[in-house]
N, CA, C and O atoms as a GROMACS GRO file, in nm:
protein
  592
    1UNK      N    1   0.085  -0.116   0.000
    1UNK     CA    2   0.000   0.000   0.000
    1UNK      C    3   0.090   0.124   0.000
    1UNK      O    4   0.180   0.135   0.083
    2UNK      N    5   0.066   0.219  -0.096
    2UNK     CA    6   0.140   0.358  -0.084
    2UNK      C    7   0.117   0.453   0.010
    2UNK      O    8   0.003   0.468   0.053
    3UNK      N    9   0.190   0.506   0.041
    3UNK     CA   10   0.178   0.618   0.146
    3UNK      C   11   0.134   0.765   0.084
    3UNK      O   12   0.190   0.813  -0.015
    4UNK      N   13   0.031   0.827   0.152
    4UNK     CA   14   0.028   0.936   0.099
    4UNK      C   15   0.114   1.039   0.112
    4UNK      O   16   0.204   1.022   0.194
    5UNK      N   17   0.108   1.179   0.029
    5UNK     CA   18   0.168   1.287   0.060
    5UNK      C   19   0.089   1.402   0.147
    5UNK      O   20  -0.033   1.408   0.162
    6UNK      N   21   0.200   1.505   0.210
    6UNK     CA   22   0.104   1.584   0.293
    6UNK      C   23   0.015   1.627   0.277
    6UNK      O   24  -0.065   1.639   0.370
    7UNK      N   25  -0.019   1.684   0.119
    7UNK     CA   26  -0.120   1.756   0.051
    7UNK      C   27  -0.235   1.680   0.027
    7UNK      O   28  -0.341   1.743   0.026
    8UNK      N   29  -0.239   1.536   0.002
    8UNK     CA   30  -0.345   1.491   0.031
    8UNK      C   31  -0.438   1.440   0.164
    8UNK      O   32  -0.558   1.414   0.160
    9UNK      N   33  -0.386   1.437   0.231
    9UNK     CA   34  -0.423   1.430   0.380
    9UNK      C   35  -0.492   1.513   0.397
    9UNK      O   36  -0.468   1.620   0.341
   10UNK      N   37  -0.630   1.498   0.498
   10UNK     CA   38  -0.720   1.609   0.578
   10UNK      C   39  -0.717   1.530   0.680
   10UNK      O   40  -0.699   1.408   0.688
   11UNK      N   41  -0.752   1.662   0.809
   11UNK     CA   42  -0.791   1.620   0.930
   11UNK      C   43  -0.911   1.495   0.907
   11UNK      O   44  -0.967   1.487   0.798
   12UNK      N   45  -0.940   1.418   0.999
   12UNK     CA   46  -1.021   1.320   0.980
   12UNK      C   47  -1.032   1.192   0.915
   12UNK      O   48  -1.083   1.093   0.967
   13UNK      N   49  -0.994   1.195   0.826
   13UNK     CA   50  -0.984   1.078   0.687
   13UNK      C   51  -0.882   0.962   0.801
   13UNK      O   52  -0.814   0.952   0.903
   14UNK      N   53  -0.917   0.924   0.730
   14UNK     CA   54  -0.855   0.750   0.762
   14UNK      C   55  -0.804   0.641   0.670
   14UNK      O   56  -0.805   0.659   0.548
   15UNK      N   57  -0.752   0.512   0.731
   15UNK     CA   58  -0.736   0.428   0.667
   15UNK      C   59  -0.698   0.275   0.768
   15UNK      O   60  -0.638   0.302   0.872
   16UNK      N   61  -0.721   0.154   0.749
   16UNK     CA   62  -0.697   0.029   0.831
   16UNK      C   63  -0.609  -0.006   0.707
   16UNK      O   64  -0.626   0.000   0.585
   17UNK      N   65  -0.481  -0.056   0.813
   17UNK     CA   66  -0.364  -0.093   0.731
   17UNK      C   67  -0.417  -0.267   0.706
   17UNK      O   68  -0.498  -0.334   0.770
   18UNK      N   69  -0.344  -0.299   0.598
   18UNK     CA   70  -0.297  -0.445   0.540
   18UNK      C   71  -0.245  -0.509   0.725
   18UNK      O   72  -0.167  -0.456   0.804
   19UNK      N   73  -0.318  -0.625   0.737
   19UNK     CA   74  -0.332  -0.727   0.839
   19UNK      C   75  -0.204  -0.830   0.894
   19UNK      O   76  -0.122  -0.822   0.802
   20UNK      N   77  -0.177  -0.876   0.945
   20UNK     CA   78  -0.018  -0.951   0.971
   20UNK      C   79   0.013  -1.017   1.072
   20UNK      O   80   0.028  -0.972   1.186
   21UNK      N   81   0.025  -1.139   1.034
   21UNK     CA   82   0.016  -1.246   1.181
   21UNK      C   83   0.197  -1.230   1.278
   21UNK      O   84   0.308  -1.254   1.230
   22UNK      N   85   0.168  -1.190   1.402
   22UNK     CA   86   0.282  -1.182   1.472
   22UNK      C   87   0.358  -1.326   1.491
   22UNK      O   88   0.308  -1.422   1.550
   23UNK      N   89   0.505  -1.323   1.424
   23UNK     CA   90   0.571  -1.466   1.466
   23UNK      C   91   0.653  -1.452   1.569
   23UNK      O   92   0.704  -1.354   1.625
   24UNK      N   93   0.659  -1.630   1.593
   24UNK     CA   94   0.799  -1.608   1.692
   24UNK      C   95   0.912  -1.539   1.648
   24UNK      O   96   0.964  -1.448   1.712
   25UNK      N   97   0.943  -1.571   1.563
   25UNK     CA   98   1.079  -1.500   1.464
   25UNK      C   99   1.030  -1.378   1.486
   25UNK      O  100   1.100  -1.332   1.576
   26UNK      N  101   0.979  -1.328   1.466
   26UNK     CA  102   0.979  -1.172   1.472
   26UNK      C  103   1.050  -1.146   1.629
   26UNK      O  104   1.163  -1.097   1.629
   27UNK      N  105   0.996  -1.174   1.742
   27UNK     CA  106   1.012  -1.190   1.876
   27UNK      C  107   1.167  -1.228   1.911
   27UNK      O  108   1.250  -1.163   1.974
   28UNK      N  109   1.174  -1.316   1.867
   28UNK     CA  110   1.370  -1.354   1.893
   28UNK      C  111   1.423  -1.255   1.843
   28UNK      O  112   1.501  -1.188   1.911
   29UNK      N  113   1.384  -1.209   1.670
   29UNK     CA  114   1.484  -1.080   1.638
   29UNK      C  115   1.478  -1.000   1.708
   29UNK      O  116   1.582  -0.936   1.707
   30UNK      N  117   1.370  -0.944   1.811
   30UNK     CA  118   1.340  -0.782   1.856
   30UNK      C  119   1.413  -0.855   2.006
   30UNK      O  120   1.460  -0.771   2.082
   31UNK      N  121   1.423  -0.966   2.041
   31UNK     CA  122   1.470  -0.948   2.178
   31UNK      C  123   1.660  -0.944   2.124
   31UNK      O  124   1.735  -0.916   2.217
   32UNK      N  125   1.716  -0.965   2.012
   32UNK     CA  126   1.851  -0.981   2.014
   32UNK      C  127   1.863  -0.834   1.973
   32UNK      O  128   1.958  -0.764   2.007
   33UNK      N  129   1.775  -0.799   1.910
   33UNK     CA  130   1.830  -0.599   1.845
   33UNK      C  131   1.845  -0.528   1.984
   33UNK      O  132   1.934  -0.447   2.012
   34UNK      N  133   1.711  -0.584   2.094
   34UNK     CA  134   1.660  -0.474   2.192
   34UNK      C  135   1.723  -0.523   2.326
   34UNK      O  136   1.677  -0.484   2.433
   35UNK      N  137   1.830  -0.609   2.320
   35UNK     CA  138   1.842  -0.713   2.446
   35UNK      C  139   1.751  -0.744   2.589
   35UNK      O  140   1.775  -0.768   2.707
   36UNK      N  141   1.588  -0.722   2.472
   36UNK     CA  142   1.468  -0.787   2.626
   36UNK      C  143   1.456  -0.910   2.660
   36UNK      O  144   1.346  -0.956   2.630
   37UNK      N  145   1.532  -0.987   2.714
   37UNK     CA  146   1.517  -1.151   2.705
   37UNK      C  147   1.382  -1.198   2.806
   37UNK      O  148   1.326  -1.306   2.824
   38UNK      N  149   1.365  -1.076   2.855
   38UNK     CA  150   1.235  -1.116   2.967
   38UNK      C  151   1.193  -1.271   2.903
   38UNK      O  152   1.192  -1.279   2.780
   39UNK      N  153   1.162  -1.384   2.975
   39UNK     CA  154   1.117  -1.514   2.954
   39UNK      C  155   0.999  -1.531   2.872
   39UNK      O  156   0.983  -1.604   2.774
   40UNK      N  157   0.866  -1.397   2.966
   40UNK     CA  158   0.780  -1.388   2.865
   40UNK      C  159   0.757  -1.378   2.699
   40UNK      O  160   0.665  -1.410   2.623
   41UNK      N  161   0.896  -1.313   2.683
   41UNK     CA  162   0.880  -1.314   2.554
   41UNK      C  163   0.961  -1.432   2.478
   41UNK      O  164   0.949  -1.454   2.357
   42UNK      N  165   1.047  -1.506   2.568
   42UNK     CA  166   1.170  -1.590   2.470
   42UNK      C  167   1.125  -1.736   2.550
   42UNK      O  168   1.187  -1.833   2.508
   43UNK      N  169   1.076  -1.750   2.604
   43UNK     CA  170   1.061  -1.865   2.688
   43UNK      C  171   0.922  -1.940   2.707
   43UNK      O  172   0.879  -1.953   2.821
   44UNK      N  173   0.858  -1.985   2.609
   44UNK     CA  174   0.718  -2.058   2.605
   44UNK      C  175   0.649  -2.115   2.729
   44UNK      O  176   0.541  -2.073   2.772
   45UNK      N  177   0.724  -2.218   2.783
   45UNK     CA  178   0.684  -2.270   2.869
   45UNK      C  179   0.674  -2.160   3.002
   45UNK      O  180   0.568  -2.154   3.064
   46UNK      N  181   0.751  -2.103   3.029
   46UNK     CA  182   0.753  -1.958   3.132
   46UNK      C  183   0.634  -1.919   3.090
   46UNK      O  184   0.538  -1.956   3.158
   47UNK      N  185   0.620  -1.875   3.026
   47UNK     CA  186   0.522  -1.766   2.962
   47UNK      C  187   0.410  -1.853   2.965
   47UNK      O  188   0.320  -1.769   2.959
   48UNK      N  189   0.336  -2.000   2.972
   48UNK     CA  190   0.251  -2.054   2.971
   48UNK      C  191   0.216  -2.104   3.069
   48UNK      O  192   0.130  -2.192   3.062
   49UNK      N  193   0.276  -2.062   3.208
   49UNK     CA  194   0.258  -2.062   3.358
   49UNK      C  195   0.243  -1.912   3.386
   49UNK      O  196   0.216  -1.914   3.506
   50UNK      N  197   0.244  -1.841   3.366
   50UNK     CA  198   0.230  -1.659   3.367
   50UNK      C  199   0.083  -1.651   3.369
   50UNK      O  200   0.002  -1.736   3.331
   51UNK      N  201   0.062  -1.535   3.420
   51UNK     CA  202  -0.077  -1.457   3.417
   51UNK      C  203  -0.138  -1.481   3.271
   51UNK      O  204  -0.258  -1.506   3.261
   52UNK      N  205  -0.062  -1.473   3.164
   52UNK     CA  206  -0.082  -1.449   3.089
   52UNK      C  207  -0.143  -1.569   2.990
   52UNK      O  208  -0.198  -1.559   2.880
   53UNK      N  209  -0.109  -1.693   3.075
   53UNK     CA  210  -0.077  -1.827   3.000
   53UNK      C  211  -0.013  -1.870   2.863
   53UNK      O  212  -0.001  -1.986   2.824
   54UNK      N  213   0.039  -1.718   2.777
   54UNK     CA  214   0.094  -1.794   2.649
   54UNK      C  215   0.223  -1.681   2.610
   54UNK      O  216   0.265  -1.579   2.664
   55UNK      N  217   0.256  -1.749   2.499
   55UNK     CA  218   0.436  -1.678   2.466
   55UNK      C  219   0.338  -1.542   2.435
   55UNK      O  220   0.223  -1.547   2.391
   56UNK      N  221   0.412  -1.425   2.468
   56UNK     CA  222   0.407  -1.254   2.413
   56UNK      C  223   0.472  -1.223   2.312
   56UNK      O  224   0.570  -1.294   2.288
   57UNK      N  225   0.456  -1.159   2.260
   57UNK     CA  226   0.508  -1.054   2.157
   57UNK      C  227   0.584  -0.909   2.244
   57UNK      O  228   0.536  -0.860   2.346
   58UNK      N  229   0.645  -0.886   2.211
   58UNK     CA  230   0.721  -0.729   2.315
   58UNK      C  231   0.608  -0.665   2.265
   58UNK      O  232   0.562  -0.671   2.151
   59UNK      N  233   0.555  -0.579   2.399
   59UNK     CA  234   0.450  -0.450   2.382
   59UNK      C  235   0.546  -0.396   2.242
   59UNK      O  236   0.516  -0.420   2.125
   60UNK      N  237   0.625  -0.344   2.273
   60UNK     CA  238   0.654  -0.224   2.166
   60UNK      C  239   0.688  -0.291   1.983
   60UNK      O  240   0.669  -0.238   1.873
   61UNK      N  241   0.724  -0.378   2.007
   61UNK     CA  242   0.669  -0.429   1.892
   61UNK      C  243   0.603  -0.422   1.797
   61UNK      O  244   0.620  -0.432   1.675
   62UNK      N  245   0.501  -0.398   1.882
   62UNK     CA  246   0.338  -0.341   1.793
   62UNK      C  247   0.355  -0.198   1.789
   62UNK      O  248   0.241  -0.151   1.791
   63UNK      N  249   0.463  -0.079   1.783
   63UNK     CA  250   0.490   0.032   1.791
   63UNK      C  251   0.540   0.012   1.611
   63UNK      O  252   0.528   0.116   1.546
   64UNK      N  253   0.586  -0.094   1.547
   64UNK     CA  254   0.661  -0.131   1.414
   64UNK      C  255   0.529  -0.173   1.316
   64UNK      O  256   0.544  -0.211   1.200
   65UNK      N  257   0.416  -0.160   1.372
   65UNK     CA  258   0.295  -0.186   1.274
   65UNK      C  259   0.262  -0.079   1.157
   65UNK      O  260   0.239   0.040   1.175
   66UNK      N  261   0.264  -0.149   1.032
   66UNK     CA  262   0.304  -0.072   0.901
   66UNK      C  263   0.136   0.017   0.907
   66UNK      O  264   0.040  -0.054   0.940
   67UNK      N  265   0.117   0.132   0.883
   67UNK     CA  266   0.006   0.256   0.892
   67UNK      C  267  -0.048   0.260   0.760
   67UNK      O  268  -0.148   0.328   0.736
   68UNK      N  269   0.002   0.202   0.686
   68UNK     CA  270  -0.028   0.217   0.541
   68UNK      C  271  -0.060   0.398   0.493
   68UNK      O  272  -0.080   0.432   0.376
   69UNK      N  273  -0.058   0.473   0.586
   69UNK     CA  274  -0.087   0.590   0.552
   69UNK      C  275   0.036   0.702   0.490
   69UNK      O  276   0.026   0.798   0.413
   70UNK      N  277   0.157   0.641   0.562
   70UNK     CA  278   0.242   0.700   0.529
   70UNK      C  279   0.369   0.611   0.458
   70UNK      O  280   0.476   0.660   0.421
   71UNK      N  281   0.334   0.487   0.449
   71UNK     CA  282   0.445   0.391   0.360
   71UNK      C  283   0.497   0.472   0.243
   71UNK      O  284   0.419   0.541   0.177
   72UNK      N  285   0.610   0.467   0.219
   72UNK     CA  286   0.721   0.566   0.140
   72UNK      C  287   0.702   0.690   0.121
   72UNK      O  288   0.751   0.748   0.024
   73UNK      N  289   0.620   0.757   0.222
   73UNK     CA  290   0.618   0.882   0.179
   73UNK      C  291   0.694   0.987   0.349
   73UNK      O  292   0.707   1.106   0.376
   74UNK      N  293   0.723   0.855   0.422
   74UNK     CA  294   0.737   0.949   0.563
   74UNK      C  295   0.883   0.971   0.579
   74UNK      O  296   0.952   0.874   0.608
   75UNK      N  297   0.943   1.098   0.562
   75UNK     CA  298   1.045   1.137   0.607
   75UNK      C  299   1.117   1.132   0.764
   75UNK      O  300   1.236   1.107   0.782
   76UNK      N  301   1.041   1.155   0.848
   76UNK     CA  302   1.134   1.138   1.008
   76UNK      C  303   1.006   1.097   1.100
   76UNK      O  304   0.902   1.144   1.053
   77UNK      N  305   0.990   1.033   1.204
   77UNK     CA  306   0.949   1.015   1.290
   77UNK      C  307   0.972   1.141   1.377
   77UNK      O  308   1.078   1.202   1.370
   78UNK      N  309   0.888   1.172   1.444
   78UNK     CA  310   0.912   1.289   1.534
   78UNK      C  311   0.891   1.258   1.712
   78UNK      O  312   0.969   1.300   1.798
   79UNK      N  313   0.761   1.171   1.740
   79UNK     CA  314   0.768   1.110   1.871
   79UNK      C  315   0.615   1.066   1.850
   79UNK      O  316   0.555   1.056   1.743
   80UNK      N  317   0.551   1.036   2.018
   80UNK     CA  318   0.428   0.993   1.977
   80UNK      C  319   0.341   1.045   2.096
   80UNK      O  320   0.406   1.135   2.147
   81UNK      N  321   0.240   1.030   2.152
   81UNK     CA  322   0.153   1.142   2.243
   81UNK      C  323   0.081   0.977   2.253
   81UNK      O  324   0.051   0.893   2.169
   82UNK      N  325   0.074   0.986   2.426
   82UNK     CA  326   0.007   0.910   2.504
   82UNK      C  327   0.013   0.737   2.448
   82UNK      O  328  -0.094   0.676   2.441
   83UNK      N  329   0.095   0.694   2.425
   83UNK     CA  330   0.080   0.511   2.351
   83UNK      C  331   0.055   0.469   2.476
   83UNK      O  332   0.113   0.493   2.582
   84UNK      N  333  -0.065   0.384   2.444
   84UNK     CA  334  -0.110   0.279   2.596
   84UNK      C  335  -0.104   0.165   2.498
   84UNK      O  336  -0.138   0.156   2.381
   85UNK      N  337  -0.044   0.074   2.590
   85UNK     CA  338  -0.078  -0.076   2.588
   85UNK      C  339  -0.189  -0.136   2.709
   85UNK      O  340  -0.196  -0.131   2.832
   86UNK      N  341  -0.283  -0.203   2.583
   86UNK     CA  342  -0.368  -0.215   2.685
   86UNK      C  343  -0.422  -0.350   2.680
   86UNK      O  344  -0.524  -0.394   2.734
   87UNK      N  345  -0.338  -0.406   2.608
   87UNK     CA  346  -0.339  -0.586   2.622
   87UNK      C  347  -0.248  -0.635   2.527
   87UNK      O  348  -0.197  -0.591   2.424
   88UNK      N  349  -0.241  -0.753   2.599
   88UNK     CA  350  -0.105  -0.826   2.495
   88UNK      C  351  -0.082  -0.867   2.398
   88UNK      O  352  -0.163  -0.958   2.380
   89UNK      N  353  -0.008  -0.858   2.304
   89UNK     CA  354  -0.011  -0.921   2.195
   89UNK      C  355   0.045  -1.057   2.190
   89UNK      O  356   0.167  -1.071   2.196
   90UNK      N  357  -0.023  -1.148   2.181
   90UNK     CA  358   0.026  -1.316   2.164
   90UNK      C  359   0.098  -1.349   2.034
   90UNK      O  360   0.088  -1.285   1.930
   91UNK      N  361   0.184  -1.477   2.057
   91UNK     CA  362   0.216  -1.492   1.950
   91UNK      C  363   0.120  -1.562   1.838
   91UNK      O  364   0.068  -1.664   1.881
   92UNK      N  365   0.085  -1.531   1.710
   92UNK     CA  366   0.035  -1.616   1.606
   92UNK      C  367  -0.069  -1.493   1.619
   92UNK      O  368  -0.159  -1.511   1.536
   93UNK      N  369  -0.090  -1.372   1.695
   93UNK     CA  370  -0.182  -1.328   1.731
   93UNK      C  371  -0.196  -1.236   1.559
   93UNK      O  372  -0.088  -1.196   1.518
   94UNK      N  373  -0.317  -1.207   1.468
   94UNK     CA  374  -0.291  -1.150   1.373
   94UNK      C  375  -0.375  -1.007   1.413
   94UNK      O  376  -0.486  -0.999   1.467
   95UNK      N  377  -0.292  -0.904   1.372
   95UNK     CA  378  -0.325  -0.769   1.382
   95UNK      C  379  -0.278  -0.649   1.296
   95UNK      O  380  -0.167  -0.625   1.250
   96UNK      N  381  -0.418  -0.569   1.286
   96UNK     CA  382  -0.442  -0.467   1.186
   96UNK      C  383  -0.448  -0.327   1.256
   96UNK      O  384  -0.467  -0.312   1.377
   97UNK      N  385  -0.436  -0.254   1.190
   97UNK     CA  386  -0.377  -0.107   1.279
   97UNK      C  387  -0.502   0.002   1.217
   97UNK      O  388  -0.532  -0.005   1.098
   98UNK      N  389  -0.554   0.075   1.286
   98UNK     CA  390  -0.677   0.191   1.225
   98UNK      C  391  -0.584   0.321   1.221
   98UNK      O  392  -0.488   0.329   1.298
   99UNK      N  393  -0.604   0.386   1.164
   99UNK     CA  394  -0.539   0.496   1.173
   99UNK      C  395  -0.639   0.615   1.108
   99UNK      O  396  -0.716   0.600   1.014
  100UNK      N  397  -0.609   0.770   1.208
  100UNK     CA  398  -0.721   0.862   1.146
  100UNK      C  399  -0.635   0.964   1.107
  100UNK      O  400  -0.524   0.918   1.082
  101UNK      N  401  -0.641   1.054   1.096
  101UNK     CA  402  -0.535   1.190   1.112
  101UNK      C  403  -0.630   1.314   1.189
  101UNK      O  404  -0.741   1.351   1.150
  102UNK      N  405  -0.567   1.356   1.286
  102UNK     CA  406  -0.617   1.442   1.370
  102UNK      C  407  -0.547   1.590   1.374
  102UNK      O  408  -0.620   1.688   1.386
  103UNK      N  409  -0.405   1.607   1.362
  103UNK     CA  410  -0.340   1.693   1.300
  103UNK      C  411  -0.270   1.694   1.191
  103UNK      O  412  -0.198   1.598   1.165
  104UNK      N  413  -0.281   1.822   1.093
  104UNK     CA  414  -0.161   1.843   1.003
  104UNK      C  415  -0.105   1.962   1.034
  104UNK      O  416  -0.165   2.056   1.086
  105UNK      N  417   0.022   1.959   0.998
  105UNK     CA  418   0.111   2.084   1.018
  105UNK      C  419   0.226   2.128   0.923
  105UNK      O  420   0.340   2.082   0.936
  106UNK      N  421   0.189   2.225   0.821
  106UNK     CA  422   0.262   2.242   0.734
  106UNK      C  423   0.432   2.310   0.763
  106UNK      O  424   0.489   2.398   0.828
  107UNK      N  425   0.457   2.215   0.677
  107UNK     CA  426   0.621   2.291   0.752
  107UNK      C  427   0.700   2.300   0.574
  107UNK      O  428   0.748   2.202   0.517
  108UNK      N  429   0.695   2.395   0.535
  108UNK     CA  430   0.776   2.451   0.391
  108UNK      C  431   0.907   2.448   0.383
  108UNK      O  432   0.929   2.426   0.264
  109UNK      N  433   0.984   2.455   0.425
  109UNK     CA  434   1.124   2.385   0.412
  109UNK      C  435   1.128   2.237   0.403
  109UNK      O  436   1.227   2.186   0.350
  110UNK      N  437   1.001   2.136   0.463
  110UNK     CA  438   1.069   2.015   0.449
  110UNK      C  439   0.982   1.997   0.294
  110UNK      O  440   0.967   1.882   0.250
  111UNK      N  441   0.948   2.070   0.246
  111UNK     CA  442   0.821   2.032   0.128
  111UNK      C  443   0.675   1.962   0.127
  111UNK      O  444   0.600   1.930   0.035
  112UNK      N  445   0.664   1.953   0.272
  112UNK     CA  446   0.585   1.865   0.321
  112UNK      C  447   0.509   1.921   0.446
  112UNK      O  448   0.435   2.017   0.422
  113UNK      N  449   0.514   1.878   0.573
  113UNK     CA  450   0.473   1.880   0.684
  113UNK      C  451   0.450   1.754   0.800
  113UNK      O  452   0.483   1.637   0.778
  114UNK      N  453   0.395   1.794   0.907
  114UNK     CA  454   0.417   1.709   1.006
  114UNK      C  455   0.266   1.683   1.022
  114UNK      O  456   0.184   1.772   1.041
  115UNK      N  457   0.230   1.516   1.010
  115UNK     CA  458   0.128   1.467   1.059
  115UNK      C  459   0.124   1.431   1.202
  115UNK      O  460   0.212   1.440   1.287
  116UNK      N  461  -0.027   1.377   1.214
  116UNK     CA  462   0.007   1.326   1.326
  116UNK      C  463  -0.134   1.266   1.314
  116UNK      O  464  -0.242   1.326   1.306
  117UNK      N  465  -0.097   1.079   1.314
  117UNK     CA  466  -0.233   1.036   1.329
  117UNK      C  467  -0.286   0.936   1.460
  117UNK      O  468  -0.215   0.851   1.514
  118UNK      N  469  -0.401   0.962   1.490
  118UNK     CA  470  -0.406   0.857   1.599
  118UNK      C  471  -0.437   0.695   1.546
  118UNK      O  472  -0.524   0.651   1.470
  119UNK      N  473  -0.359   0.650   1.598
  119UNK     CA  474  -0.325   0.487   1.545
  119UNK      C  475  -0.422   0.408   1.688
  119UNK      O  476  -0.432   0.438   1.807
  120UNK      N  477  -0.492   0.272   1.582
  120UNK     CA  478  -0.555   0.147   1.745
  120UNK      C  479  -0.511   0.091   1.642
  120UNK      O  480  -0.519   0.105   1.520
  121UNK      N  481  -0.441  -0.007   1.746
  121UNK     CA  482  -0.390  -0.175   1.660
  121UNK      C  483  -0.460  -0.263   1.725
  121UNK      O  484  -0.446  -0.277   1.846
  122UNK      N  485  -0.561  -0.350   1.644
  122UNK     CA  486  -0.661  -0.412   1.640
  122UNK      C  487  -0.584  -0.555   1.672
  122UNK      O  488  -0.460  -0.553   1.668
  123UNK      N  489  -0.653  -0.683   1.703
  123UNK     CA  490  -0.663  -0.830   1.686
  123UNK      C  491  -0.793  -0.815   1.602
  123UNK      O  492  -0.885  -0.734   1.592
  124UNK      N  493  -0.738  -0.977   1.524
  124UNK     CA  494  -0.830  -1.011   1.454
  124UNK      C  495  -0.988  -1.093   1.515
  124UNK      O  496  -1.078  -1.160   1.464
  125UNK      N  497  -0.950  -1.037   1.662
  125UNK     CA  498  -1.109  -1.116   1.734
  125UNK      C  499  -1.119  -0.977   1.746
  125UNK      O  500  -1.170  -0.973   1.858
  126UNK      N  501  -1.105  -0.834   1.705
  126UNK     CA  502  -1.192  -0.730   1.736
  126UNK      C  503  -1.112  -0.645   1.896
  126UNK      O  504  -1.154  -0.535   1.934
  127UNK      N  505  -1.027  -0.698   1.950
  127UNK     CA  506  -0.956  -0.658   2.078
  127UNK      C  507  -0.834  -0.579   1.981
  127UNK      O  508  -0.762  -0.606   1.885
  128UNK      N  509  -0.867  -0.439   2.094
  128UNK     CA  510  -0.795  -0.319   2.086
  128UNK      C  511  -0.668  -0.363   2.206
  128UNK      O  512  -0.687  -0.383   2.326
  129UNK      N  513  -0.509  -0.370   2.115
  129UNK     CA  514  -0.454  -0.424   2.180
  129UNK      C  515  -0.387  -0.258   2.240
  129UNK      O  516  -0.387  -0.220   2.357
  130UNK      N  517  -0.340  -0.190   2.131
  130UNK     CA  518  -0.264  -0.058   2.193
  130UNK      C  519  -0.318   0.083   2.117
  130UNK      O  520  -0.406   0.061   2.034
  131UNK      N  521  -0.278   0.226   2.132
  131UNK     CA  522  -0.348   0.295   2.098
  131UNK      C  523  -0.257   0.391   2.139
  131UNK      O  524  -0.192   0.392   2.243
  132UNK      N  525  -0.259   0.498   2.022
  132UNK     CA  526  -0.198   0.625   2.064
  132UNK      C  527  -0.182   0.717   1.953
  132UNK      O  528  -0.258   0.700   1.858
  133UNK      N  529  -0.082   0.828   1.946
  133UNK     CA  530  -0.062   0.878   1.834
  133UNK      C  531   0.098   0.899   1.837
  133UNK      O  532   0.182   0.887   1.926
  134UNK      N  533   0.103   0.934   1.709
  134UNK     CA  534   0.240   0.938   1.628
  134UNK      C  535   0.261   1.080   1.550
  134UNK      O  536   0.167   1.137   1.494
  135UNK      N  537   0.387   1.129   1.551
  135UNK     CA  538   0.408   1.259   1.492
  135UNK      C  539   0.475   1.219   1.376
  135UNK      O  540   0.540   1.118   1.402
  136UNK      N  541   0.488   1.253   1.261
  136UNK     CA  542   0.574   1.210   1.108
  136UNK      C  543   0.575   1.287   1.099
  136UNK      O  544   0.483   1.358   1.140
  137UNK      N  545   0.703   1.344   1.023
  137UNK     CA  546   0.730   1.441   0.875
  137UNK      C  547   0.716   1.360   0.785
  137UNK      O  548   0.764   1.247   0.792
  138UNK      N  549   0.655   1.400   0.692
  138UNK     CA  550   0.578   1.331   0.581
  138UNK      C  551   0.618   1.445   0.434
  138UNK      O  552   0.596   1.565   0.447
  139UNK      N  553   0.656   1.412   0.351
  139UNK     CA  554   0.682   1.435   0.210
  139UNK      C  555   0.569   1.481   0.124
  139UNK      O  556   0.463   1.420   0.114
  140UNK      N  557   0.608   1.631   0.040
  140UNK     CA  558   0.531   1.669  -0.045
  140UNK      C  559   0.550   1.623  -0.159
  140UNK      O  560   0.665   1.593  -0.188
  141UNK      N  561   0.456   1.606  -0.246
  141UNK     CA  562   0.491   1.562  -0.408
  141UNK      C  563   0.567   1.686  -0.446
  141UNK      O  564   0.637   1.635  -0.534
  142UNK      N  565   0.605   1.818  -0.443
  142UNK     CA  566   0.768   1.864  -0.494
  142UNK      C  567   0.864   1.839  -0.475
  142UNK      O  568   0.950   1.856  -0.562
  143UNK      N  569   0.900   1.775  -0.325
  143UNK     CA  570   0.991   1.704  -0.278
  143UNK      C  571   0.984   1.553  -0.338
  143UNK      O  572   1.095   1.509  -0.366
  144UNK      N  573   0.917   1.498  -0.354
  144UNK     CA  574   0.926   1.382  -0.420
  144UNK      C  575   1.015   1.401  -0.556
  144UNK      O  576   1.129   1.358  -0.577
  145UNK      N  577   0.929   1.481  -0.643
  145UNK     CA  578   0.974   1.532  -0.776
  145UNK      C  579   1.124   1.569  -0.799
  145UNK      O  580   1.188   1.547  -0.902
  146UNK      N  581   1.178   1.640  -0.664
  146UNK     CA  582   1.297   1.750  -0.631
  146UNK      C  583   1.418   1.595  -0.603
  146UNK      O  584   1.537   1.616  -0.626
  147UNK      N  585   1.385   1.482  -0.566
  147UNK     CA  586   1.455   1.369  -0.508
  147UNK      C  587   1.460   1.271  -0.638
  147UNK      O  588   1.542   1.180  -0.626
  148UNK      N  589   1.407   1.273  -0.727
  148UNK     CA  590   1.416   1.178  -0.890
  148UNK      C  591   1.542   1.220  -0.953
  148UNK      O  592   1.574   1.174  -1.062
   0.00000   0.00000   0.00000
């Protein structure tokens, strides 16, 4: 899915990204990049005596869920306003991300401006696992044009 540019964006509009089942592999890579070995996440059987009864996914993890709103068009991450986790993500667990846009902010030197949309990353039983928003610099189509 393409990412839009700043100019097409309005407050409000939306989009639910393309869907994606969480693996273990994903989980081993993020605990060797992030060195979280917590058990919950690397250790099955641990994790299936836990509150929780089954292997996790790292909360932040689900912070790497593709928005489809801004795929190749987002220049910098800027930070994010209030991210709650508010349940876990399991492994095999498959999840889709909503996303709205609530601010834009034009910024003319970058050719573009700074979004900012509020993101819920869904399970596929309908459970709102986390929720928050995200700031991007996001790319104008002159800057696109200006980068060919």
């Amino acid at each position: 899915m393409q990412g839009m540019y700043f100019k097409e964006l309005e407050v409000g509009m939306g989009r639910r990204s393309a869907a994606r089942t969480v693996a273990e592999t994903e989980t081993v890579l993020f605990a060797g990049m992030s060195g979280d070995w917590n058990p919950l996440h690397s250790d099955a059987e641990f994790a299936a005596r836990s509150l929780f009864g089954q292997h996790l996914a790292h909360g932040t993890l689900g912070l790497a869920a593709r928005l489809g709103l801004i795929d190749g068009t987002a220049i910098a991450a800027r930070g994010s306003r209030e991210w709650k986790f508010k349940r876990p993500i399991f492994i095999g667990d498959t999840v889709h991300a909503r996303v709205r846009v609530t601010e834009l902010e034009p910024v003319p030197r970058l050719g573009g401006g700074m979004v900012t949309p509020h993101v819920t990353l869904m399970t596929r039983r309908g459970e709102e696992v986390q929720a928050g928003s995200v700031i991007v610099g996001l790319k104008g189509r002159e800057r696109e044009a200006q980068e060919k």
